[in-house]
C-alpha positions in Angstrom: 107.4 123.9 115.4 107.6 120.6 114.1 109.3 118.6 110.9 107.2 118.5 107.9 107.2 115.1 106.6 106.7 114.6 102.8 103.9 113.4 101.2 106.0 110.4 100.3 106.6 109.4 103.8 102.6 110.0 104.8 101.1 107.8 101.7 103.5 105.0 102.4 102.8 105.0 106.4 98.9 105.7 106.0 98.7 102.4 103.4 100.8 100.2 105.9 98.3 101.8 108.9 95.7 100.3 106.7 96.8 97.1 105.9 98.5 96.0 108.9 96.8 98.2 111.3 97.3 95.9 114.5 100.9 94.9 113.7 102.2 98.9 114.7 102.8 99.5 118.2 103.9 102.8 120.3 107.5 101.5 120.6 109.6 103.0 117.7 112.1 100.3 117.5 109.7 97.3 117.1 107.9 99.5 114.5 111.3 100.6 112.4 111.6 96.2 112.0 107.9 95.6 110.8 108.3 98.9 108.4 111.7 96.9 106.8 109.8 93.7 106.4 106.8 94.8 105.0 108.3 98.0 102.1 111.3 97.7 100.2 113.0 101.2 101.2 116.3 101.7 100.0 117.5 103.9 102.8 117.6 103.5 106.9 116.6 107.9 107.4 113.5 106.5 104.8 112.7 103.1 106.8 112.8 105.6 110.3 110.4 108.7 109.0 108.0 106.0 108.3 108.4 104.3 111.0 108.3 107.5 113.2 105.3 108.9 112.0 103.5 106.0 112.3 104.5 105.5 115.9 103.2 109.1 116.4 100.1 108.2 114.5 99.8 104.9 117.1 100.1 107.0 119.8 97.6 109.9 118.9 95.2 107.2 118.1 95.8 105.5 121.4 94.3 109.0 123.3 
């Protein structure tokens, strides 16, 4: 089974999908920079869920 992200986590990725949809790429780390430019999250754990699940969202889309 996999982690359940909150719906904190998912709103915040899903709006950056949608504004800066070509920006994300499948590689985590270049993602975890563009998701600290563009929010203002207090916290790295915050800055890397979002990051994470919108790398796994890049990637599904990419199949």
């Amino acid at each position: 089974m996999g982690r359940i992200r909150t719906a904190f986590v998912k709103r915040i990725a899903e709006k950056l999908m949608i504004i800066h949809k070509d920006k994300f790429t499948t590689n985590f780390d270049e993602n975890k920079q563009k998701v600290a430019e563009k929010t203002d999250v207090s916290t790295k754990k915050l800055r890397n869920l979002i990051a994470g699940y919108i790398t796994k969202k890049v990637k599904i889309s990419e199949d």
